[in-house]
N, C-alpha and C positions, 0 to 999 in steps of 0.2 A: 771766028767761032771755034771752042775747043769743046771735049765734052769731059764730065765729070763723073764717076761715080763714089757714095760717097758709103762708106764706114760708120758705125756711131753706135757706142756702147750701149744708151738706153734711147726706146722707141722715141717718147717726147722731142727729144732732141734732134735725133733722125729727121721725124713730122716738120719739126722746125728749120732746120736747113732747109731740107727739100723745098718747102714753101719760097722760102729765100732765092732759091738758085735756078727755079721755075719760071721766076720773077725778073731775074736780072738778064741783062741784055749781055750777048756776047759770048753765052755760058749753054751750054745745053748738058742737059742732069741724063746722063745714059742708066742708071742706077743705083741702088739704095739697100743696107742690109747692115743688121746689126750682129750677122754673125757671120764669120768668115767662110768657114767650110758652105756654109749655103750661097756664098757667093763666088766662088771659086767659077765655077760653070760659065757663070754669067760674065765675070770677068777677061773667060777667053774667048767668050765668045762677041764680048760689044769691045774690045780694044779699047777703053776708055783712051784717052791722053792723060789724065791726073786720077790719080786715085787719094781722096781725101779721106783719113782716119785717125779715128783716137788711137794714144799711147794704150790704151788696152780696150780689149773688147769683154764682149762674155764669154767665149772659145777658146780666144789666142791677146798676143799682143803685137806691137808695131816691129817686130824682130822679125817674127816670123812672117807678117803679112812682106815684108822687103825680097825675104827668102823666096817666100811663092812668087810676089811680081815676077823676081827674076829668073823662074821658070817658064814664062811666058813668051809664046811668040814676038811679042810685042810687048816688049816692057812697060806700062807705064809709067811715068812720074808719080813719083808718092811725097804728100802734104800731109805732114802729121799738127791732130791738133790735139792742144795740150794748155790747160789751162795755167800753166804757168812754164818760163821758161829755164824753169831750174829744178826738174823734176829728173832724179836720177836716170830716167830711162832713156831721156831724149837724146843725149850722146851718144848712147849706145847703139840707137834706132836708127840715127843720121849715120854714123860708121858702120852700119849693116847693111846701108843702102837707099835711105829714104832721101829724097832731096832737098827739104826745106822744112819749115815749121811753122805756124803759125797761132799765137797766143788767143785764145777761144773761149770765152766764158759761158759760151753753150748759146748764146743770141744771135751768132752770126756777124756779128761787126766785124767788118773787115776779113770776112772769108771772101768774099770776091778780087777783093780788090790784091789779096795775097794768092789764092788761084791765077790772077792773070800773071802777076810777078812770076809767077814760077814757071807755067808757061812759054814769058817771055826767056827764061832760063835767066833770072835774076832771084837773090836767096838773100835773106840777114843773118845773124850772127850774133847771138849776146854776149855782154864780156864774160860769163861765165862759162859759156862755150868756147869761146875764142881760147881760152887759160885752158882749157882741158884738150882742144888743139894743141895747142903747143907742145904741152905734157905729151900726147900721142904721137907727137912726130919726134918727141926727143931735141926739141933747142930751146930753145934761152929765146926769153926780149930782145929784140932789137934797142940801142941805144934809144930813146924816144926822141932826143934832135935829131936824129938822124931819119927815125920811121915819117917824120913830119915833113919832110923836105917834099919838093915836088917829083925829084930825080926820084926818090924814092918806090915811082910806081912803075918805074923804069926799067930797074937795078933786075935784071934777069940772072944774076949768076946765084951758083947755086948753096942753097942755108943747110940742106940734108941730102938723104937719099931722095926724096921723091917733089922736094919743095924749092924755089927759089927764093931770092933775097924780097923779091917786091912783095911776096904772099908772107913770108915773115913779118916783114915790116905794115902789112895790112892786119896781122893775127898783133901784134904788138899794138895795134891804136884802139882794134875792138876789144883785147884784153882792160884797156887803160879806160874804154868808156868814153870816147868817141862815138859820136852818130854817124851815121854814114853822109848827111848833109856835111857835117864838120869832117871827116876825111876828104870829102870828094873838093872841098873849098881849098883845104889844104894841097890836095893834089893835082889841085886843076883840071879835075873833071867831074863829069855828069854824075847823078848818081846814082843812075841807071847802068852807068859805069862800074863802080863801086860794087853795086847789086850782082851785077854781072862777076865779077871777080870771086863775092863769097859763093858763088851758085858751083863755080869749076871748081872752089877750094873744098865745098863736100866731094864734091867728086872724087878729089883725092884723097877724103877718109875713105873712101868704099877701095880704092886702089890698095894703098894701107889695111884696110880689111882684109880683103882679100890673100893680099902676099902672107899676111901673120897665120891666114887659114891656114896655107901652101905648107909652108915652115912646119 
């Protein structure tokens, strides 16, 4: 059992999750608000585990809500939802701090079952993101017979400053539009595996954030 609180730009939609997440087994809904600064309070004070929110609010947007998390005692995981996954912001949101994303037409399909993922500390990665990875760490594709090999999830020596060779060559298969089932076949593993892999790989945009702050 984890608990959730959730974000959401307009009430309807709010009403609508909540129902959803009420309802679902394994999930417990610690709270709800569709404007940030009123839920700040509440936020340190119930420690959610995830905190699920739209790319923008009425008040603020998913930037700053990453900021506040990590002012908090207890950090939560933040799930940003976002009706498409090629919305300028969501790059910026996920390198500020946020840890995953999930694609949300306002019905709730598939909010739970991307809450647990992330949870579990497993994340996805579209090729449009993977490409603007790249771009952010500063390297090139991986040869593509070479990202495909199985060694290749192996290959720990290092592609940059903060990256190695296997995470390279995992940002080269999601840039190219691979699923994660189709990596993990190739690589020979789970892909839950796979899941696992992009969840550390945001991780090291917020590290990358961070340092560019410093600078």
């Amino acid at each position: 059992m984890f608990t959730v609180y959730l974000l959401r730009l307009s009430e309807p939609t709010l009403q609508r999750t909540r129902s959803l997440l009420l309802r679902a087994d394994g999930v417990e809904l610690a709270g709800s608000n569709s404007v940030l600064g009123d839920a700040l309070g509440e936020l340190a004070a119930l420690a959610p585990d995830i905190v699920a929110c739209d790319l923008r609010l009425t008040d603020s947007h998913a930037m700053r809500v990453a900021a506040e998390l990590g002012r908090l005692p207890v950090r939560p995981q933040l799930l940003l939802l976002t009706p498409t996954a090629d919305d300028l912001q969501l790059f910026a949101a996920l390198s500020a701090g946020a840890n995953a994303y999930h694609v949300d037409d306002g019905s709730g399909t598939g909010l739970v079952e991307a809450l647990t993922r992330l949870h579990e500390r497993r994340a996805m990665l579209s090729p449009q993101l993977a490409r603007q990875a790249l771009a952010a760490f500063g390297i090139e594709r991986s040869p593509l017979a070479l990202a495909r090999q199985a060694a290749a999830a192996l290959d720990a020596t290092p592609a940059g400053r903060q990256i190695d060779q296997s995470t390279r060559h995992l940002l080269t298969l999601l840039a190219q539009g691979l699923l994660l089932a189709e990596i993990a076949t190739l690589w020979k593993q789970h892909v839950a595996d796979i899941e696992g892999r992009v969840w550390r790989l945001v991780r090291l945009l917020h590290v990358r954030s961070r340092e560019l702050l410093i600078a």
